[in-house]
VEXTI-797746 format. One record per atom (N, C-alpha, C, O, CB): residue in three letters; y, z, x. Coordinates in steps of 0.02 Angstrom, whole numbers, plus 50000, padded with zeros to 5 digits. Each point is the difference from the previous one (the first is absolute). Glycine has a CB too. Layout:
residues N
alaYZX
...
***
This chain:
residues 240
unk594836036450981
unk500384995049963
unk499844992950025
unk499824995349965
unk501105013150016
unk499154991750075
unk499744992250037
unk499444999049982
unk500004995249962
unk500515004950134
unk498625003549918
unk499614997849975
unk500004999149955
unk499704994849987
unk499995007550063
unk500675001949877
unk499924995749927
unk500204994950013
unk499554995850004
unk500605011249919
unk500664990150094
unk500214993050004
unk499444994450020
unk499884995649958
unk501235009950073
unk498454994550049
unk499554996650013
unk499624999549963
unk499824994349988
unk500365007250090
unk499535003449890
unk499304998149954
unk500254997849929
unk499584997449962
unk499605012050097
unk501354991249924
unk500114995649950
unk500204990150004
unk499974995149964
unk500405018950005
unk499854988450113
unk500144990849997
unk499354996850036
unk499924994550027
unk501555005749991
unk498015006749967
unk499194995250000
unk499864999350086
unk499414999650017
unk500824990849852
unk500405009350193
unk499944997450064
unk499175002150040
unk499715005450005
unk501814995949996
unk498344993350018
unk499604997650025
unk500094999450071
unk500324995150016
unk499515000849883
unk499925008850159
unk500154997850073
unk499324993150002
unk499464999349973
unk501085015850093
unk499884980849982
unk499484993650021
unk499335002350042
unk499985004250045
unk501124987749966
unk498555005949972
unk499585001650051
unk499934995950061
unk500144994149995
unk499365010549919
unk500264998350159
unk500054998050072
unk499174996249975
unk499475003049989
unk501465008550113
unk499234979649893
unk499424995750025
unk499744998050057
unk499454997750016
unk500854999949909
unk500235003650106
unk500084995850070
unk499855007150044
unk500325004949980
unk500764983649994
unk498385013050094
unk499985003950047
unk500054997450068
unk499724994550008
unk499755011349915
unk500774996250118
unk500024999550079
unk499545001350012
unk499875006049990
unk500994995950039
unk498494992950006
unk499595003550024
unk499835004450086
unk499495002050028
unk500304989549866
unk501035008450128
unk500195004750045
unk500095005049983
unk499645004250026
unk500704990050020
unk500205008549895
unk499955007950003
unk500005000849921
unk500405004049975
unk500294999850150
unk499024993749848
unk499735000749925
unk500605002649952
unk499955004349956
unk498784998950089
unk501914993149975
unk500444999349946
unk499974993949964
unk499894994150015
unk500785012950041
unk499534997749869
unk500204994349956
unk500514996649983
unk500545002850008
unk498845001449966
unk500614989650002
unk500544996749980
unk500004995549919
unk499564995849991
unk500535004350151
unk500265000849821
unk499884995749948
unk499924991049991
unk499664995949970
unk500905015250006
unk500064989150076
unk500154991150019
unk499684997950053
unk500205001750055
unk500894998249911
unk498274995350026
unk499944996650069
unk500474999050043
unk499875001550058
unk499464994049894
unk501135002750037
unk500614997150060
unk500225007250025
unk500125000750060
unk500474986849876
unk499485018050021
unk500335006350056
unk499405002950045
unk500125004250043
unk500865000649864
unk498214992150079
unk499525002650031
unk500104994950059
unk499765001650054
unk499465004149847
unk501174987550091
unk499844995850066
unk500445002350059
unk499915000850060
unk499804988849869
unk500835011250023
unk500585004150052
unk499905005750062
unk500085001050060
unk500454997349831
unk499155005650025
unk499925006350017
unk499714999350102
unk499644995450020
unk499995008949810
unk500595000150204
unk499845003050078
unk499915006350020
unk500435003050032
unk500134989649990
unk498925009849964
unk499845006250037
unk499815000150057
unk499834994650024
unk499965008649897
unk500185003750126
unk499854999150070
unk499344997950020
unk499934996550050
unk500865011349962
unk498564994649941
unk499454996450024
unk500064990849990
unk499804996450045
unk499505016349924
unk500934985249982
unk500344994049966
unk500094996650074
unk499594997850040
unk501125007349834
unk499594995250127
unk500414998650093
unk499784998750069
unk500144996050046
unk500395010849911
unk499024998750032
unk499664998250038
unk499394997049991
unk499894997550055
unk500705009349981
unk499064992249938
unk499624994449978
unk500264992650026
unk499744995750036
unk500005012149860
unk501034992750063
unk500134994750003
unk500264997850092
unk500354995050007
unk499875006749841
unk499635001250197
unk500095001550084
unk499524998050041
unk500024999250061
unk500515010049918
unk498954989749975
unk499264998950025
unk499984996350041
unk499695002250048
unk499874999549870
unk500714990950089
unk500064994750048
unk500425000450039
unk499974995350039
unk499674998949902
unk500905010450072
unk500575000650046
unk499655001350071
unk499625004850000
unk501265000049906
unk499184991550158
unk499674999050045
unk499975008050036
unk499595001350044
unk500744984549957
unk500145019249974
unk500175004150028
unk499595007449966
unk499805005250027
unk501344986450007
unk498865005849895
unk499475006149965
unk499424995150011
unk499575002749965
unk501145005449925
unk499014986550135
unk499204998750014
unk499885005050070
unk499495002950019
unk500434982549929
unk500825014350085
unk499605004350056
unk499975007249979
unk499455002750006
unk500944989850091
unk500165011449876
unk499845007849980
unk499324999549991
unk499605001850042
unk501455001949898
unk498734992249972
unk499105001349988
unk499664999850051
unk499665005050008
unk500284990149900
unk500035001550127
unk499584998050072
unk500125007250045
unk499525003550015
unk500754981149989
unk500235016950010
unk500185007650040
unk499665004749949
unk499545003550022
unk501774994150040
unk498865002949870
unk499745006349960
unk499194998649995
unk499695004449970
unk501524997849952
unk498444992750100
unk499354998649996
unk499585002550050
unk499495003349994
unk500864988049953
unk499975006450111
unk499775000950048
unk500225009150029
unk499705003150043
unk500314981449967
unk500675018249944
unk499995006150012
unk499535004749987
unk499945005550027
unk500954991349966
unk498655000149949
unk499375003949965
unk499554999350041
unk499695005250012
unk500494993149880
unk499644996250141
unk499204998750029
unk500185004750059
unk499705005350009
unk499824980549957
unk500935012450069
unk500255003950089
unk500045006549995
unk499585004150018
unk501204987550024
unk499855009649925
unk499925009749999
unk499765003049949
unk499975006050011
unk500944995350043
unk498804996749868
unk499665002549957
unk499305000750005
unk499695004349969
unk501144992449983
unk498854998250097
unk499324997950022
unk499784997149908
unk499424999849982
unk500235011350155
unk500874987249822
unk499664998049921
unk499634994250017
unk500134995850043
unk500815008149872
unk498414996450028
unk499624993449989
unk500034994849945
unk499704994749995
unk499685012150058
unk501124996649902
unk500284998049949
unk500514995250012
unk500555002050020
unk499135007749936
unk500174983050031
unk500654997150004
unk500565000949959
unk499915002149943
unk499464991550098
unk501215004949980
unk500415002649960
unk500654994849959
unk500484997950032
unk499135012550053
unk500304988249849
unk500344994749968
unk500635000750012
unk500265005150022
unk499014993749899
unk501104994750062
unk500885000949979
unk500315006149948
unk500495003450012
unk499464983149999
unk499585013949922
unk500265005749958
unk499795006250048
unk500425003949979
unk499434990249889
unk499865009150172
unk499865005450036
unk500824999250046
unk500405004550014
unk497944995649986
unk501684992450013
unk500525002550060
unk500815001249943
unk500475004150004
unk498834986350133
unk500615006149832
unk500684999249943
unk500015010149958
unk500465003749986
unk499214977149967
unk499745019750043
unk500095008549971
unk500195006550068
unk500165005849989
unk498704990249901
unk501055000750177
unk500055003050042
unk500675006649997
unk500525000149967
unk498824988250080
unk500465015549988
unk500765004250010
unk500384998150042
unk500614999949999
unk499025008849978
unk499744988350096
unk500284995450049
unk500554992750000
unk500344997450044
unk498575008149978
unk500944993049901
unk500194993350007
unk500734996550033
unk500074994450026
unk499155007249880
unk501125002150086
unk500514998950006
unk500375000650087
unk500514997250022
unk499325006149839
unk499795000450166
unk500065000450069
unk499704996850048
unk500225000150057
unk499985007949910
unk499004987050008
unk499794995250025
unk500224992949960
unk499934994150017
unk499195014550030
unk501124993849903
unk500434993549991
unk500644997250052
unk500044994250020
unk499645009649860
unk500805002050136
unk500395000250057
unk499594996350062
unk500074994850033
unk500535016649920
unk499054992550047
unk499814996950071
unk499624991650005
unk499994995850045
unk499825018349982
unk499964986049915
unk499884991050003
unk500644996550006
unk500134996550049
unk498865003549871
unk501395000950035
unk500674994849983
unk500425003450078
unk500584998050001
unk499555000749816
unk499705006050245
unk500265000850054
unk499744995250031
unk500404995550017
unk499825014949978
unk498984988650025
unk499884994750019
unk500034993249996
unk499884996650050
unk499825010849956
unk500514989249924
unk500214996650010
unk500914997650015
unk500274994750017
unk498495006549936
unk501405003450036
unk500914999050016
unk500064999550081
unk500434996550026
unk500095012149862
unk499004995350153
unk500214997450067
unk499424996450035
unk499924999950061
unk500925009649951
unk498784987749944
unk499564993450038
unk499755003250046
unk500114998150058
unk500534991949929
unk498895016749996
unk499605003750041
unk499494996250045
unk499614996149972
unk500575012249942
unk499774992750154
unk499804998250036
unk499225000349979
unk499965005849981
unk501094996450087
unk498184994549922
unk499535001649971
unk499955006249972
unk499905005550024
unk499764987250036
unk500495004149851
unk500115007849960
unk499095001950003
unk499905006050003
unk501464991349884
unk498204999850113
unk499255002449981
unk499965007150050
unk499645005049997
unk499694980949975
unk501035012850060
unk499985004250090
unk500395003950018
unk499935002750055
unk499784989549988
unk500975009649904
unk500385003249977
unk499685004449954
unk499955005950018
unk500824986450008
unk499025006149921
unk499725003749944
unk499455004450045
unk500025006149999
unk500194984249891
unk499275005750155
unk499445006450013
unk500275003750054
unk499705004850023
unk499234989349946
unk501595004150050
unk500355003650054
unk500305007349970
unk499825005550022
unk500504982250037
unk500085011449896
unk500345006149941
unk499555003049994
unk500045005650026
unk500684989949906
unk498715003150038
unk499345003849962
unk499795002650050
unk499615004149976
unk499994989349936
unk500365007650164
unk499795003550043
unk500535002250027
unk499885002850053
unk499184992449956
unk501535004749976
unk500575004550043
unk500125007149982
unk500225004350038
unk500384985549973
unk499195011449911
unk500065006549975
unk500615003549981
unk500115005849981
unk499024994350079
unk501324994049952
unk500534999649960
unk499985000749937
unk499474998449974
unk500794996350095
unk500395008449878
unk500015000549964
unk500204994949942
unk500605000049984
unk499355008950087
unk499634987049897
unk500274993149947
unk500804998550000
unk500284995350027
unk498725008049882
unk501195000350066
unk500724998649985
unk500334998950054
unk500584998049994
unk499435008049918
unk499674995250169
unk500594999250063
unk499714991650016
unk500354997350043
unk499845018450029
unk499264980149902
unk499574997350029
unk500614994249973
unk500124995850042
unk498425010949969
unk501724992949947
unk500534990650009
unk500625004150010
unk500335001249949
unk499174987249948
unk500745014250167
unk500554999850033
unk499944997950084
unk499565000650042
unk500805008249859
unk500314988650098
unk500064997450085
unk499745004250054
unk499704997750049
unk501324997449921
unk499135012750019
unk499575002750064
unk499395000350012
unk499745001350054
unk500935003749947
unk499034993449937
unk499165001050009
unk499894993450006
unk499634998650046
unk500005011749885
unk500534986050042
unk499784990350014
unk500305000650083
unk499684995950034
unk500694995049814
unk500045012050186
unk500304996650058
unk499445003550060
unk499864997450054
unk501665001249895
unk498265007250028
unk499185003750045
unk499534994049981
unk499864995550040
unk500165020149938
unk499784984649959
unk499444995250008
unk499994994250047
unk499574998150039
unk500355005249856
unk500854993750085
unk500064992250034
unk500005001950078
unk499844995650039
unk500984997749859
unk499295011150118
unk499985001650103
unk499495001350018
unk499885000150061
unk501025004949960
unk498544996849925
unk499265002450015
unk499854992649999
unk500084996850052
unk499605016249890
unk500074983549992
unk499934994649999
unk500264994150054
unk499544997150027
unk500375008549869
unk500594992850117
unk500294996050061
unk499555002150059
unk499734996050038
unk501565003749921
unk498655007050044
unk499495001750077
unk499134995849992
unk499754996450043
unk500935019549970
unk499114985349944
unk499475002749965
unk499674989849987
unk499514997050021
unk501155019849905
unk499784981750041
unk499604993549974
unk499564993750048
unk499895001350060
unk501125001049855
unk498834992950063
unk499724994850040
unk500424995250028
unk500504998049970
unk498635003549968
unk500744996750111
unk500734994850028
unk500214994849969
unk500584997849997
unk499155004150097
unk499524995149870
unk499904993449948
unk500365001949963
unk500474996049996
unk498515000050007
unk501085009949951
unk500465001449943
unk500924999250018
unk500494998149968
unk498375011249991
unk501014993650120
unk500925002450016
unk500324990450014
unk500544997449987
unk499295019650111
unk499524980349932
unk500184993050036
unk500344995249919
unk500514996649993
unk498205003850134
unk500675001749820
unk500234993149946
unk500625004549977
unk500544997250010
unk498164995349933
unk501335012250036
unk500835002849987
unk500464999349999
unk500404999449953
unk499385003850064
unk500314996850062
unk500514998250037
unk500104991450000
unk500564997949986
unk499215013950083
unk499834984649943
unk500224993550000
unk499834997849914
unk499894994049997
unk499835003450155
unk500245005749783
unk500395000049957
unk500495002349976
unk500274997349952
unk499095000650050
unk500895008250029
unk500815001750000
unk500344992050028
unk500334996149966
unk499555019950073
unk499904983450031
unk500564993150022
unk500094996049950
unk500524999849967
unk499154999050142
unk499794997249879
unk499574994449945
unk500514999549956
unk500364995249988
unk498345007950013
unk501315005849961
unk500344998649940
unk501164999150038
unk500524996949990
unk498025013349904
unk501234993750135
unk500895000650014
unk500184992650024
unk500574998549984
unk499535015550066
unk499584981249981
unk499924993850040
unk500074993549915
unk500384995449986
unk498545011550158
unk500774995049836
unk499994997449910
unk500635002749957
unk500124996649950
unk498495004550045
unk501815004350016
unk500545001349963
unk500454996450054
unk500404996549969
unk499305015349956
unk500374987750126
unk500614999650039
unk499904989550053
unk500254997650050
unk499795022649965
unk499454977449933
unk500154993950031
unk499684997350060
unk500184994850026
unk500745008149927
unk498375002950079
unk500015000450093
unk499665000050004
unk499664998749950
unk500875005250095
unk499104997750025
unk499324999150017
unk499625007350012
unk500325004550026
unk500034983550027
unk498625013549918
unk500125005950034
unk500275003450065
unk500245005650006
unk499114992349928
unk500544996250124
unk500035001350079
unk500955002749984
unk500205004150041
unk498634983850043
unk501515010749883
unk500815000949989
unk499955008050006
unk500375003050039
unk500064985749869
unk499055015150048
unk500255005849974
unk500355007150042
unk500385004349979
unk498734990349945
unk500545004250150
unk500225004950055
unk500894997850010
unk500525003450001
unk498034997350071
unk501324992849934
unk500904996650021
unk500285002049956
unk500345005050012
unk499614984950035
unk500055007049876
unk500685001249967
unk499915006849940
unk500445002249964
unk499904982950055
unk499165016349984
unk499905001849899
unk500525008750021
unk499985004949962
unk498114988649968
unk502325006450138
unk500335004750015
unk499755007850018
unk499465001949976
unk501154990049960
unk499795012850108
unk499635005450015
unk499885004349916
unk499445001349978
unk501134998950171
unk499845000949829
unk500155005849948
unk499324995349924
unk499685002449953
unk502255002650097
unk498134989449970
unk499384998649956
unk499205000450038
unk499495001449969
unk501444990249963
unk499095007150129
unk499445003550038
unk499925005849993
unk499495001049968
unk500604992850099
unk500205011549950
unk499985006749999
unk499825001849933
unk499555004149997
unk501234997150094
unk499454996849855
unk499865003349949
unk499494997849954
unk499935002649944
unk501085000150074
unk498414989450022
unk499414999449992
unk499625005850054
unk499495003149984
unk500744983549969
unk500105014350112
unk499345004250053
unk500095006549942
unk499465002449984
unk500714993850190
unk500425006949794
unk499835006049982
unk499605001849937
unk499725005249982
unk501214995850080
unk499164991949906
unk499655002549924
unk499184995150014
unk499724996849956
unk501735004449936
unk498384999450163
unk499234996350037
unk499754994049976
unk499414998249994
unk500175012150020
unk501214985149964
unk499734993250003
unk499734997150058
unk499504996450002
unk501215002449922
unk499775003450140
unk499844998550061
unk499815003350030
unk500395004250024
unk500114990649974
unk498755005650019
unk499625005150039
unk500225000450089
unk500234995350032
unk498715001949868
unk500955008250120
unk499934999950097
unk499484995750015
unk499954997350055
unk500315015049973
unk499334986849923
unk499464995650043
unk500244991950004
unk499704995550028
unk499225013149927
unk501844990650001
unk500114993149999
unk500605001950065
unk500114996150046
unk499554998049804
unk500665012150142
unk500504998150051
unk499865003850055
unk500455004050009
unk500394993249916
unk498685003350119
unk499545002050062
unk499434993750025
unk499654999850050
unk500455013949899
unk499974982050003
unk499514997250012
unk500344990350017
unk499624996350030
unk499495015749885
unk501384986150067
unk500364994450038
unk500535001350012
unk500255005549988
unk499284987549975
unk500895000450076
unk500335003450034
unk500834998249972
unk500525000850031
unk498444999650072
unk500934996549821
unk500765002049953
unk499895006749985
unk500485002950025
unk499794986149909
unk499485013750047
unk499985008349999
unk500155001750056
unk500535003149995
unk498684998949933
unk500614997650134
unk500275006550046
unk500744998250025
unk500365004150028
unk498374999250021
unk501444990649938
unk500854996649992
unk500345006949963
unk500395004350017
unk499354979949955
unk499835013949961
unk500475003149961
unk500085009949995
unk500365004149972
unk499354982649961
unk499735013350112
unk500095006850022
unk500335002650061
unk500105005850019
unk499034993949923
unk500984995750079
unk500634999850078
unk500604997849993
unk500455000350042
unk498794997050027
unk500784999749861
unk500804997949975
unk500395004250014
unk500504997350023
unk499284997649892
unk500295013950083
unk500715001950005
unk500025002149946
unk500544999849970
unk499984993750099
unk498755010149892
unk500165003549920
unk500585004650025
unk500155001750057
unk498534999149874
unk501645000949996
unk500565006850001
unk499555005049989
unk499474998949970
unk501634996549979
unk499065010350073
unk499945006549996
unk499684998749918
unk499395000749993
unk501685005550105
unk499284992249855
unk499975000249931
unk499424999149971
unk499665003849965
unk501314993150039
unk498864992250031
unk499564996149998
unk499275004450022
unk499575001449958
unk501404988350064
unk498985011950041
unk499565003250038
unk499705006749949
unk499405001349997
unk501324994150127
unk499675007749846
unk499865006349951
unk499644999649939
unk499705004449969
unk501264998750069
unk499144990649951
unk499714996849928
unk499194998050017
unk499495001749969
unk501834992349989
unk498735003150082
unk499324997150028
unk499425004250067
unk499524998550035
unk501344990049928
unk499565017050027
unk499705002250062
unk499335004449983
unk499675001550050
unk501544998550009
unk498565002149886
unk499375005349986
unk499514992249985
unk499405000050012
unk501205015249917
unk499664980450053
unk499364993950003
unk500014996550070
unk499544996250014
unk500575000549855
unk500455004750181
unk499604995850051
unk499815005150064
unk499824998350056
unk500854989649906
unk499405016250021
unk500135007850060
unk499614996850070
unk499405001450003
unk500415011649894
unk500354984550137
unk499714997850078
unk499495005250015
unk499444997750010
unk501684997150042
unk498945011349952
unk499465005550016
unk499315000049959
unk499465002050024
unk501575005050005
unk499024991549930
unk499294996649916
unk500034995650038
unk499805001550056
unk500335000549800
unk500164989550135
unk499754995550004
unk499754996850077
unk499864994150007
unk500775006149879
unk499355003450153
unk499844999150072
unk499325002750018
unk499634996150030
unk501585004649997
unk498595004349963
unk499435002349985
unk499564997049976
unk499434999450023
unk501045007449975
unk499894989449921
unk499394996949945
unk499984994050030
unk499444997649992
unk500745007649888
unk500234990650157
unk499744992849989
unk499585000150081
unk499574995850012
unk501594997049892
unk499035012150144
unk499725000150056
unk498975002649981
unk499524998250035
unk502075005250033
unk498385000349878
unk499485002349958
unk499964992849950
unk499474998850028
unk500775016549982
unk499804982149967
unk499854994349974
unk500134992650040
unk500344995649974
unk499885012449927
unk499524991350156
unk500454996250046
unk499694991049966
unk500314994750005
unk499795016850134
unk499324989449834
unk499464992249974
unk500734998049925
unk500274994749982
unk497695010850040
unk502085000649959
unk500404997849925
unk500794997750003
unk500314996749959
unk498925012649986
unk500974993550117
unk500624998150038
unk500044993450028
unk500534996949999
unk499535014050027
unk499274986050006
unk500104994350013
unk499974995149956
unk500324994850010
unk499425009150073
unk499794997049849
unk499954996449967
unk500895000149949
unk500284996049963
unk498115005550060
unk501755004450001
unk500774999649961
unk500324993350019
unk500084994749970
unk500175018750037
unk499944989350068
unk500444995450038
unk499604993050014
unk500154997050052
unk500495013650005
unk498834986449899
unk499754992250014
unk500194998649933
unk500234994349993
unk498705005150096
unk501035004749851
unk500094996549919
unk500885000450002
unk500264996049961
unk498395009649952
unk501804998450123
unk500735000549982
unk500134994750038
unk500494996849979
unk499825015249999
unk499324985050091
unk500144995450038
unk500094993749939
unk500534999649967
unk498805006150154
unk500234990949871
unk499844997649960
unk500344996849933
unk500014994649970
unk499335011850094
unk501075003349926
unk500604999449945
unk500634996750011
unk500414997449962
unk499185012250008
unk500384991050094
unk500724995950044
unk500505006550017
unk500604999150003
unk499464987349917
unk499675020050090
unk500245007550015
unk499804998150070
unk500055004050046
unk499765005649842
***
């Protein structure tokens, strides 16, 4: 009965002019095609987010490292991925906690053999960063650290040489733990070893203690003794 009714009032479905050239739907109205958002849609549109430039860069470099591929591999390869979405996580991880050199992070993951999806959470960023803190060049730990001060010295009105005095323990500590402030800055003048004879709490001391462990860093700088001095002449210098 309905189809007689329709075919007598002649109806005509519109036809879809308009296609997505993400997932090849149609639309009749330009404007519901502009609207229109599908999930490849989306991501496309993510492309410049500082956080999916690094996923591509991780899913790129995931091909060359453990795929041994020779094939480079485009944005639509990474956007059709099955992966995508779990190295997307992990870019937009790196940037939410101002990863300590992400380039060095990323090839760090790719050789841990970890599994993608554990790679942007705090326990696996907090191994890397204790490897890394051991591991890096002093030049890298030295400008760091006296841009942690720099910048805190620029929010708060002061000088860098201020930053051991006032920028407080609980804001020290919680640069030594997340490796703004390296051991090689606070072993190496002598506002650091102040502030390591201050009288941390039990608490203080717990937070910071797998980055400055005296048993590691006594060994390494007595084993690096040329890079130690050059520590303690550039922190001199800093007014540390």
């Amino acid at each position: 009965m309905l189809e007689s009714v329709v075919k007598s009032l002649d109806i005509v479905k519109p036809t879809a002019k308009y296609i997505c050239k993400y997932c090849q739907k149609g639309f009749v109205k330009e404007t519901t095609l502009a609207v229109h958002m599908c999930e490849k849609k989306q991501r496309h549109m993510s492309k410049d987010e500082p956080g999916i430039r690094l996923a591509f860069r991780t899913f790129t470099r995931f091909y060359e490292t453990t795929q041994m591929s020779t094939k480079p591999r485009t944005f639509d390869d990474f956007v059709d991925s099955p992966y995508y979405n779990a190295f997307a996580k992990f870019g937009r991880y790196i940037v939410a906690v101002n990863a300590i050199n992400p380039t060095q992070y990323i090839e760090w993951v790719l050789k841990s053999g970890k599994k993608v999806d554990l790679w942007g959470t705090d326990r696996v960023y907090d191994e890397y960063l204790h490897y890394y803190i051991e591991h890096e060049a002093v030049s890298d730990a030295l400008e760091r650290g006296i841009l942690t001060a720099s910048k805190w010295a620029e929010q708060h009105n002061s000088q860098l040489a201020d930053y051991f005095r006032y920028a407080g323990t609980n804001t020290i500590c919680r640069d030594v733990s997340n490796g703004r402030i390296s051991p090689w800055v606070l072993y190496s003048c002598a506002q650091g070893q102040d502030f390591l004879n201050s009288g941390l709490s039990t608490e203080q001391l717990g937070l910071i203690w797998a980055m400055i462990n005296p048993d590691v860093w006594v060994q390494k700088l007595a084993k690096y003794n040329d890079d130690w001095e050059h520590a303690k002449m550039v922190l001199k210098a800093a007014g540390w």
